[in-house]
C-alpha positions as CSV (number, residue, x, y, z in Angstrom):
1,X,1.2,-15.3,-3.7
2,X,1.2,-13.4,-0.1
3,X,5.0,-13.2,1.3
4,X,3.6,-13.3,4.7
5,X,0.4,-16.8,4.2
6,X,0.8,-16.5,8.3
7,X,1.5,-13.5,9.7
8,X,-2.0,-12.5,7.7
9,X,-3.6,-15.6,9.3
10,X,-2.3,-14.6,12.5
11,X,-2.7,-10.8,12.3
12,X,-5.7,-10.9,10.1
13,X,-7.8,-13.4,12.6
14,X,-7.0,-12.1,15.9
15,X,-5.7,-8.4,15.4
16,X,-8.9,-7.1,13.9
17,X,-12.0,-4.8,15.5
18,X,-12.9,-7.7,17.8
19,X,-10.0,-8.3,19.0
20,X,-11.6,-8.4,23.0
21,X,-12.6,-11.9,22.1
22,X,-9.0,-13.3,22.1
23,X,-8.0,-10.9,25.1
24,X,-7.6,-8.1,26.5
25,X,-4.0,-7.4,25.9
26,X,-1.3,-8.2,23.4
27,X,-0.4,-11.5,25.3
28,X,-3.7,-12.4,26.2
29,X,-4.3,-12.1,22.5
30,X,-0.8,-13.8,21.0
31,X,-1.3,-17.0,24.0
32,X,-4.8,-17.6,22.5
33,X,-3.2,-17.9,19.2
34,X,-0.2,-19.9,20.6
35,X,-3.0,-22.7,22.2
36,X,-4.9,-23.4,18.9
37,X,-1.5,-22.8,16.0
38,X,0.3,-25.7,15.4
39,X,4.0,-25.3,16.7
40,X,4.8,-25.2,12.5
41,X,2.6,-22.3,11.9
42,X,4.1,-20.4,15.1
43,X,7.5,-21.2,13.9
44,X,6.2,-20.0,10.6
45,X,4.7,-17.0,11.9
46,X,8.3,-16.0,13.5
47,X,9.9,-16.3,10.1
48,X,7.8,-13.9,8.9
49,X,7.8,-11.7,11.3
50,X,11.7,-11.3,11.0
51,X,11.1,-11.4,7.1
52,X,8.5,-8.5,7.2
53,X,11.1,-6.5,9.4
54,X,14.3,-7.5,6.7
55,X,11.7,-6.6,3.7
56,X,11.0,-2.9,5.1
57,X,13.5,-2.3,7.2
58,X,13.1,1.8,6.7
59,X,9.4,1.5,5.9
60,X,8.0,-1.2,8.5
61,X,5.1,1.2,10.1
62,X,3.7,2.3,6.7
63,X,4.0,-1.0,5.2
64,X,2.7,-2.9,8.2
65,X,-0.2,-0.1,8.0
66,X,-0.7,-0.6,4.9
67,X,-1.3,-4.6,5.0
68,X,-2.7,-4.5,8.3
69,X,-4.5,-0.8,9.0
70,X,-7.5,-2.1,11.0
71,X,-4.9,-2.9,13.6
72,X,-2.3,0.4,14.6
73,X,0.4,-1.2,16.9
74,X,1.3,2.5,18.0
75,X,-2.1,2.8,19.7
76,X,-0.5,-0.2,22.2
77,X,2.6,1.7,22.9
78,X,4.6,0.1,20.0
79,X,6.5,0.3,16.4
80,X,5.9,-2.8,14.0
81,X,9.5,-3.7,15.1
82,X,8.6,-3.4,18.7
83,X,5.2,-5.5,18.5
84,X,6.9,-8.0,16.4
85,X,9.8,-8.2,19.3
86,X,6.8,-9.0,21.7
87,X,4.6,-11.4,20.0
88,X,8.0,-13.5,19.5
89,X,8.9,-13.2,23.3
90,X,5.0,-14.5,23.9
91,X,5.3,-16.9,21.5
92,X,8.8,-18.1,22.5
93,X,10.0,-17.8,18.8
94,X,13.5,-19.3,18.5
95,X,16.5,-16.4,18.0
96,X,18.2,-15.9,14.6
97,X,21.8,-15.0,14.9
């Protein structure tokens, strides 16, 4: 069973070669997932974004390569930590204390 059924949904569908379809920049991208995901799968999406970063917290570039390698956040200007810290800003995920 994937640790991660959204982020791979979310990653996976809109990430990927094509990604000038959904937009032309990371939050064009992220706000055409945020109009068509149900507020659940966002919120579910968060989680596992924080969960991704707690699970590889020395590895997180590798391991996001690894899982997602058609998609290099570093060509954007980011880490995995970094991009993740965006797409919750865009997405208006709520804050874990």
């Amino acid at each position: 069973m994937d640790q991660y059924p959204e982020l791979e949904q979310f990653i996976g569908a809109y990430f990927i070669e094509d990604f000038d379809i959904f937009g032309e920049t990371i939050e064009e991208i992220a706000l055409c997932y945020k109009r068509v995901a149900a507020k659940a799968r966002i919120q579910q999406a968060c989680l596992e974004m924080d969960k991704f970063i707690a699970d590889n917290k020395v590895g997180a570039d590798v391991a996001f390569a690894e899982r997602w390698g058609s998609f290099d956040p570093a060509l954007w200007g980011y880490t995995t930590a970094s991009f993740f810290d965006e797409l919750k800003r865009i997405l208006n995920c709520p804050r874990i204390a």
